[in-house]
C-alpha positions as a LaTeX table, in Angstrom:
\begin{tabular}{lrrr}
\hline
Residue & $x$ (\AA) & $y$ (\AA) & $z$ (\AA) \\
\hline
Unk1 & 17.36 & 7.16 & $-60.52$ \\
Unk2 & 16.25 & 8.14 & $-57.10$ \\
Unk3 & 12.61 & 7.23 & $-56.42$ \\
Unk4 & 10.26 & 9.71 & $-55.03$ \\
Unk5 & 7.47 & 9.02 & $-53.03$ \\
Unk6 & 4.66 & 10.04 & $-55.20$ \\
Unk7 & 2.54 & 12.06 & $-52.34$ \\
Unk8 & 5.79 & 13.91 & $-50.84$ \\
Unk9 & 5.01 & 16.85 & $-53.18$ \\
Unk10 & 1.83 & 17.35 & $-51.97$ \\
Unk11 & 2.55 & 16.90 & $-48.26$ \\
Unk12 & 5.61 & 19.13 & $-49.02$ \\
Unk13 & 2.89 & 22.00 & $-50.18$ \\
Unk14 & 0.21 & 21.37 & $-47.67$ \\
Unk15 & 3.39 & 21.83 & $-44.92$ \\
Unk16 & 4.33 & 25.17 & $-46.32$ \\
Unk17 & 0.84 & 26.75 & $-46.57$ \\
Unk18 & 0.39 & 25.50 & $-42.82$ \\
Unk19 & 3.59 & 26.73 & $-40.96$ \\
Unk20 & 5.27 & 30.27 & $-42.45$ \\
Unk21 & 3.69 & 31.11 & $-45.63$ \\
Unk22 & 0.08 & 31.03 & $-43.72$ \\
Unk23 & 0.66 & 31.51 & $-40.13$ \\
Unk24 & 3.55 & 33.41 & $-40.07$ \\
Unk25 & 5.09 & 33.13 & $-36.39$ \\
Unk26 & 2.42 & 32.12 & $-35.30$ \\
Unk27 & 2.92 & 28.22 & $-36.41$ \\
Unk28 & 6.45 & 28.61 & $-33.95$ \\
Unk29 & 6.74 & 25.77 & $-31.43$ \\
Unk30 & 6.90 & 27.37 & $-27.48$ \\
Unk31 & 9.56 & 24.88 & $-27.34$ \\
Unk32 & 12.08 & 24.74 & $-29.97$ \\
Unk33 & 15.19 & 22.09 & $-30.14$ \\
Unk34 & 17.54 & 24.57 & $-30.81$ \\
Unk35 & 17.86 & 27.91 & $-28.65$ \\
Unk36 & 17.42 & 30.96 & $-30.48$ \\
Unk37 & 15.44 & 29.30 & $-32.94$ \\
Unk38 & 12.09 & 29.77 & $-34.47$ \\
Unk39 & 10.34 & 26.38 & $-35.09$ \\
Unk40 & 7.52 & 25.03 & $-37.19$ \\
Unk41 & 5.91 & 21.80 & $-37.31$ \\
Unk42 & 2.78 & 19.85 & $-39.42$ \\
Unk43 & 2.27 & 16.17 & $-39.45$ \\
Unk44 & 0.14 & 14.87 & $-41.83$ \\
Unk45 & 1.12 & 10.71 & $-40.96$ \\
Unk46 & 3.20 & 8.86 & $-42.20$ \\
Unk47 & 5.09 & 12.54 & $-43.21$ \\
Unk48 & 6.67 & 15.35 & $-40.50$ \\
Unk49 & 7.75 & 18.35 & $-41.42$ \\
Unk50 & 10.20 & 20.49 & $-39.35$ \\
Unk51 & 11.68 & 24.08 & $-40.68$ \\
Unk52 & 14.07 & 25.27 & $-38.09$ \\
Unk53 & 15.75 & 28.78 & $-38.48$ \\
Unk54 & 17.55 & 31.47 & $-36.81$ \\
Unk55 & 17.88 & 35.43 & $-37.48$ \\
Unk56 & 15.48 & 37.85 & $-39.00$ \\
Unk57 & 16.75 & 40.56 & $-41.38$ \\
Unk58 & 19.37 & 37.52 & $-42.71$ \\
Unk59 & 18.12 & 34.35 & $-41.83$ \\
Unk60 & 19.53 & 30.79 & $-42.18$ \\
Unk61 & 17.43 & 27.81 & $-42.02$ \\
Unk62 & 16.91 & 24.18 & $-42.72$ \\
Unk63 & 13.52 & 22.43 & $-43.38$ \\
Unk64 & 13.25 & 18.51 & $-43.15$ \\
Unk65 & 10.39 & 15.62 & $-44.16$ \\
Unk66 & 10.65 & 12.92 & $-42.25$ \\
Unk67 & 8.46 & 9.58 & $-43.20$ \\
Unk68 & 7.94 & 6.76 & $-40.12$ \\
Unk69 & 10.18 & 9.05 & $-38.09$ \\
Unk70 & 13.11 & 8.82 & $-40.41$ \\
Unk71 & 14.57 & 11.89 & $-42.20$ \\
Unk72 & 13.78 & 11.61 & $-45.97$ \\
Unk73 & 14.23 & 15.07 & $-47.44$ \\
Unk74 & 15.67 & 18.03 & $-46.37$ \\
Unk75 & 16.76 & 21.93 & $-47.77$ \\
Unk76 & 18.80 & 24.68 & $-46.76$ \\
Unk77 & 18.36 & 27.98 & $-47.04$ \\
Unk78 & 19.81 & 31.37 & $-46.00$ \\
Unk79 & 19.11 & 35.26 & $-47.15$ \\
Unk80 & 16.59 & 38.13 & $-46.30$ \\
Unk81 & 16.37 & 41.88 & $-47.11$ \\
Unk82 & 19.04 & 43.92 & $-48.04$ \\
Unk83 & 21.41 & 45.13 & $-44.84$ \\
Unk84 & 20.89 & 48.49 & $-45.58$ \\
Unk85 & 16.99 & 48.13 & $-45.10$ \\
Unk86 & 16.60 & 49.34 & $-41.64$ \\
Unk87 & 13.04 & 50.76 & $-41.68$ \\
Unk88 & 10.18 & 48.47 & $-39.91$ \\
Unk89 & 7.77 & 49.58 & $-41.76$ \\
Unk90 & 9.98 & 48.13 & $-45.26$ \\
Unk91 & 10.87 & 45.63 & $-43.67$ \\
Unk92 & 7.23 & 43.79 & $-42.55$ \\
Unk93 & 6.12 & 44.67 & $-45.76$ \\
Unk94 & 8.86 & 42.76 & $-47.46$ \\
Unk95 & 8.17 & 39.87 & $-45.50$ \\
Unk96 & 4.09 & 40.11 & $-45.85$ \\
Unk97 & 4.67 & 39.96 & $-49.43$ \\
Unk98 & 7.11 & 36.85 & $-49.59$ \\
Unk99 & 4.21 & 34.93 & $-47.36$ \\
Unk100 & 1.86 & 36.31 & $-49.80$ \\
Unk101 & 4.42 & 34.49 & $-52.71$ \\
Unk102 & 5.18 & 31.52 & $-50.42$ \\
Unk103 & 1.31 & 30.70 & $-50.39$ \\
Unk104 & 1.54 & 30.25 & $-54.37$ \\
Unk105 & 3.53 & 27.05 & $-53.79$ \\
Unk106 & 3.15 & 24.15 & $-56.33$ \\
Unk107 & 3.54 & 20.48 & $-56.17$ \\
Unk108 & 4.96 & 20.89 & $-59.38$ \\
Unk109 & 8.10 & 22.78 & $-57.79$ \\
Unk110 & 7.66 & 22.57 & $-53.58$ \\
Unk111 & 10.74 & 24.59 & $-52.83$ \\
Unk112 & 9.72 & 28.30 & $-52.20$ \\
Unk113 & 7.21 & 30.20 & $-54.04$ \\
Unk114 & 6.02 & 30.03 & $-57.83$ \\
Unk115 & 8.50 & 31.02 & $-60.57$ \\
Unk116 & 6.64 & 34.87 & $-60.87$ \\
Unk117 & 4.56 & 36.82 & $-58.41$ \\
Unk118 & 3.66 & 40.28 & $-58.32$ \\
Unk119 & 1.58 & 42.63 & $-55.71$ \\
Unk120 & 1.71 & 46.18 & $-54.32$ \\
Unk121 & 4.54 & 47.28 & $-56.25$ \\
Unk122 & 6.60 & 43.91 & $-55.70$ \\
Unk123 & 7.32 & 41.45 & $-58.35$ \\
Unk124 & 8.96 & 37.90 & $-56.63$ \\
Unk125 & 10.91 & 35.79 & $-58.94$ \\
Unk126 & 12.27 & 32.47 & $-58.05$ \\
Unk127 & 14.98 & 30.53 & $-60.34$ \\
Unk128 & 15.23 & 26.86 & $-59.34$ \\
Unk129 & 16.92 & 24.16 & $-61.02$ \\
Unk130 & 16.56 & 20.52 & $-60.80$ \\
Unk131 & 13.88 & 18.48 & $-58.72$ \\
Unk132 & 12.45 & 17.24 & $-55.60$ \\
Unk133 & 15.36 & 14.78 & $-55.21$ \\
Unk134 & 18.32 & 16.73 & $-56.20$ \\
Unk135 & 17.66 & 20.69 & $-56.54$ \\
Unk136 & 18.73 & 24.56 & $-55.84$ \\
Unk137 & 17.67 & 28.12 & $-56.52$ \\
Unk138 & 17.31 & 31.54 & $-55.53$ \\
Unk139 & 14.19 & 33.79 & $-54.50$ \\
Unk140 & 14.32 & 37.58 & $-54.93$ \\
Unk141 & 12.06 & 40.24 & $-54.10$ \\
Unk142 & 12.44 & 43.64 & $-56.21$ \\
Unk143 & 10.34 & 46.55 & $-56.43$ \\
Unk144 & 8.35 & 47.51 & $-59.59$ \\
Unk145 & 11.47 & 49.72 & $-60.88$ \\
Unk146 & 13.89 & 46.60 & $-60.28$ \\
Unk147 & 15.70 & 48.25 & $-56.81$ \\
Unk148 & 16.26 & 44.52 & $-55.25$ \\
Unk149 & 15.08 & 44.74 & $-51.67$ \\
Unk150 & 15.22 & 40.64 & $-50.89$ \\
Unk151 & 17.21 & 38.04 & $-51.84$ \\
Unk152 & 18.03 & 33.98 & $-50.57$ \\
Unk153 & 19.93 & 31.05 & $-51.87$ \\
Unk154 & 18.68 & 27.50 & $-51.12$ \\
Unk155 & 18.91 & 23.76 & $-52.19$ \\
Unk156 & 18.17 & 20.06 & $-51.02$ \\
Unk157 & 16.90 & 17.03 & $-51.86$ \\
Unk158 & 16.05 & 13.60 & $-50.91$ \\
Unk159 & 18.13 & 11.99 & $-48.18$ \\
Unk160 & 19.70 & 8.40 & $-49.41$ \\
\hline
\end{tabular}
């Protein structure tokens, strides 16, 4: 049995609410280690958190934790909205609605969003198995009449 420090949850929930799901882009370092990248950052000592990703309408992306500057937990992820959504107007509202579902982020599960949110017409559902040291799931966003307009894949865990 792996153990897991009993505050990463929290720190793990606090870091989401503080980069993307509140801020949007607006959390981005000017800076980023990778080119082409979007980068966001909180540090909340002894705990860093770093989600790096590239792309916009299908993104791919990788968030880490790292305790006393050592990497201790990490998760991939890759999707976005349907390649046949082309209209701006869709599209930002797509996203403003999975920040919306990204802010309902539990210790209890600090992956994505909550299992079940719905707003404006949008109901996100998000299917994860396993937990904070060994997990994966999938995030969708559908309309009210089920057309699926949003979908992404990820998993992680702790680092050993």
């Amino acid at each position: 049995m792996v153990s897991i420090p009993h505050d990463l949850a929290t720190f793990l929930v606090e870091a989401k609410r503080r980069t993307y799901a509140g801020l949007d882009d607006d959390a981005t370092v000017a800076t980023p280690l990778l080119a082409g990248s979007k980068q966001l950052e909180h540090r909340a000592p002894p705990y860093a958190y770093r989600d790096i990703y590239f792309g916009m309408g299908f993104f791919v992306g990788q968030e880490t934790v790292s305790r006393d500057d050592r990497v201790v937990w990490s998760m991939s992820y890759s999707g976005g909205a349907r390649a046949d959504i082309t209209d701006r107007d869709t599209f930002l509202a797509i996203y403003k609605f999975l920040r919306q579902a990204l802010l309902g982020v539990r210790a209890e599960e600090p992956y994505r969003g909550p299992r079940l949110f719905e707003q404006a017409g949008m109901i996100y559902r998000n299917e994860v198995e396993g937990s904070l040291d060994r997990f994966h799931g999938v995030e969708t966003i559908a309309r009210q009449g089920g057309t699926l307009l949003y979908e992404l894949r990820y998993s992680g865990g702790l680092l050993r």
